[in-house]
C-alpha positions in Angstrom: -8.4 -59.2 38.1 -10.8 -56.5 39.3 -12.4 -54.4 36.7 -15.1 -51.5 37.9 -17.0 -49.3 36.2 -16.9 -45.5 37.4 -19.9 -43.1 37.6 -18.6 -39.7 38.2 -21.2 -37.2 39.5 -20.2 -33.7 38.8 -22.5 -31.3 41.1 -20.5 -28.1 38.8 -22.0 -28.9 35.8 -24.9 -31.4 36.7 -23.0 -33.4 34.3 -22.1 -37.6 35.0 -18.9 -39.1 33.2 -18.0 -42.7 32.8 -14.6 -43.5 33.4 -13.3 -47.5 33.7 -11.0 -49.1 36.2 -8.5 -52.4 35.6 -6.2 -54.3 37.5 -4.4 -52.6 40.7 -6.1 -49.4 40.3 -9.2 -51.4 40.6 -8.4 -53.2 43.9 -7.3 -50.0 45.6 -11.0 -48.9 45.7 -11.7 -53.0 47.2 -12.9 -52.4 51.1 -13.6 -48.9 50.6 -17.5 -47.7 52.0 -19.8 -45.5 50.7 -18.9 -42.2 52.4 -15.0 -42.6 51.6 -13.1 -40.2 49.1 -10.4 -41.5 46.8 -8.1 -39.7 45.3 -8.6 -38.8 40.9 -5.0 -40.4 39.8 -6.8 -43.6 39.7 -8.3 -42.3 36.8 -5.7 -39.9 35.3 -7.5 -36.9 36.9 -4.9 -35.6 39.3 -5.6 -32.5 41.9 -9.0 -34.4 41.9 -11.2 -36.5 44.7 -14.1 -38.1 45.0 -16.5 -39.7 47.9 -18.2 -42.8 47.0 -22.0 -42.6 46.9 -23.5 -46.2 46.0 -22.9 -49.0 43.2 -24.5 -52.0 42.5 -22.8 -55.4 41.8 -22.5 -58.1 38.6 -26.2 -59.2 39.3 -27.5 -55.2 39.8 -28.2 -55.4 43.7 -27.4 -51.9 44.9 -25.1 -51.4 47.5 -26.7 -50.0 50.8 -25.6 -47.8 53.3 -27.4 -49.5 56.1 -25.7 -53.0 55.7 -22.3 -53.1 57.1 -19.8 -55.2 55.3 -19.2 -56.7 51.7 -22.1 -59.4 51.4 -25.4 -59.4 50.5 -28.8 -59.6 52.8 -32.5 -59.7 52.8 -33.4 -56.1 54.2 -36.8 -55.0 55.5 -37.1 -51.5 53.6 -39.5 -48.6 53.6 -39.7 -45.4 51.8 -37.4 -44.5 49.5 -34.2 -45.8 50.2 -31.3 -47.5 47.5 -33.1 -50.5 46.3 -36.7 -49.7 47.9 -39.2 -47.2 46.0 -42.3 -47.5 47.5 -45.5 -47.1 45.4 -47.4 -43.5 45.9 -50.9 -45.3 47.1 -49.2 -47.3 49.5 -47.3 -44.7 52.3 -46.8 -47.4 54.5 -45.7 -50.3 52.7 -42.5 -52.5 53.9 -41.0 -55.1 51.7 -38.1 -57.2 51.8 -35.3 -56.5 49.1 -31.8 -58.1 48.4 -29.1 -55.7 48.8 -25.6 -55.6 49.3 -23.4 -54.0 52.0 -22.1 -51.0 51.9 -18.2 -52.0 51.1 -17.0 -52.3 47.7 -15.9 -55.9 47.1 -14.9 -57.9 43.7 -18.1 -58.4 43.1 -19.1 -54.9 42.2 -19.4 -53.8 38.7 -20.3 -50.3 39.4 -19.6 -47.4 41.5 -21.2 -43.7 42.0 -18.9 -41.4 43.0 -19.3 -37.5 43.1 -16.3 -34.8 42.9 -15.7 -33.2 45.8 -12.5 -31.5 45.4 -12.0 -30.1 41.4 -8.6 -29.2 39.8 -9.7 -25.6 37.4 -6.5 -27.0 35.1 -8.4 -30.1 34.1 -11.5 -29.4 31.6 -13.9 -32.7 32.4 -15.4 -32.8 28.9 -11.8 -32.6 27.0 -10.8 -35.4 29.8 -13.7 -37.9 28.9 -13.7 -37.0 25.3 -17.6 -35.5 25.0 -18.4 -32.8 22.6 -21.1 -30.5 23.1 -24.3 -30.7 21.2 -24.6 -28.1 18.4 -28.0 -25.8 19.1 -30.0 -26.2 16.2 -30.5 -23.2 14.1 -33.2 -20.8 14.2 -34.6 -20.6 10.9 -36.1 -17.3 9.8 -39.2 -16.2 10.5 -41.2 -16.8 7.4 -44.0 -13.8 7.3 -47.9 -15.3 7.8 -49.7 -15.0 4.7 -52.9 -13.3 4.5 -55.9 -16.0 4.7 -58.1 -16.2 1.9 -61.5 -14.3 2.4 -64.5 -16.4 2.9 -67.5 -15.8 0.8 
């Protein structure tokens, strides 16, 4: 039985929400690629939809965009690209990383995904059950007191 983690990306609000999948709901998402939208009643968010971004599977190899298929491969990388950050001091630097295709599979534990189609009825924070932080309170402005003189 399948069981992925969600990352929702919300570009609204700038705001990421963690939502977890089970089961049949789970294998719908199996064979999708990064680039592909699903629709939110996976996750009891209906009117919603998302477009997968990247994951990573059960061992943490990101998935990349540049491998087709499910598996996993030894990639010759450079610049900055999902599993690849090159160092500042070396601009032309190429080194070869494990990743995994760009297909979701059984193995993956997580997906990114960001909402690209919102439903106004649905209030995300209610949804996901986060309250916002209280601001802490300005406390009043105390006057200075007057230095002592030096002698």
């Amino acid at each position: 039985m399948a069981e992925i983690k969600l990352v929702i990306g919300d570009p609204k609000s700038k705001r990421s929400f963690k939502a977890e999948i089970k089961g049949p709901d789970a294998e719908q998402l199996i064979g999708k690629k990064i680039g592909d939208t699903f629709r939110g009643e996976l996750i009891n968010l209906p009117g919603f939809e998302f477009t997968i971004t990247g994951g990573s599977d059960k061992a943490g190899f990101p998935m990349n965009n540049d491998l087709q298929g499910q598996g996993k491969r030894r990639l010759i990388l450079e610049g900055n690209k999902p599993g690849f950050k090159r160092p500042k001091k070396f601009a032309g630097i190429r080194v070869r990383k494990l990743v995994r295709g760009n297909a979701v599979s059984t193995d993956n534990t997580q997906i990114n995904c960001k909402i690209t189609k919102h439903n106004a009825d649905v209030d995300l924070m209610k949804h996901f059950g986060i309250t916002a932080k209280e601001e802490p309170k300005a406390e009043e402005a105390k006057p200075a007191e007057a230095a002592p003189a030096a002698a």
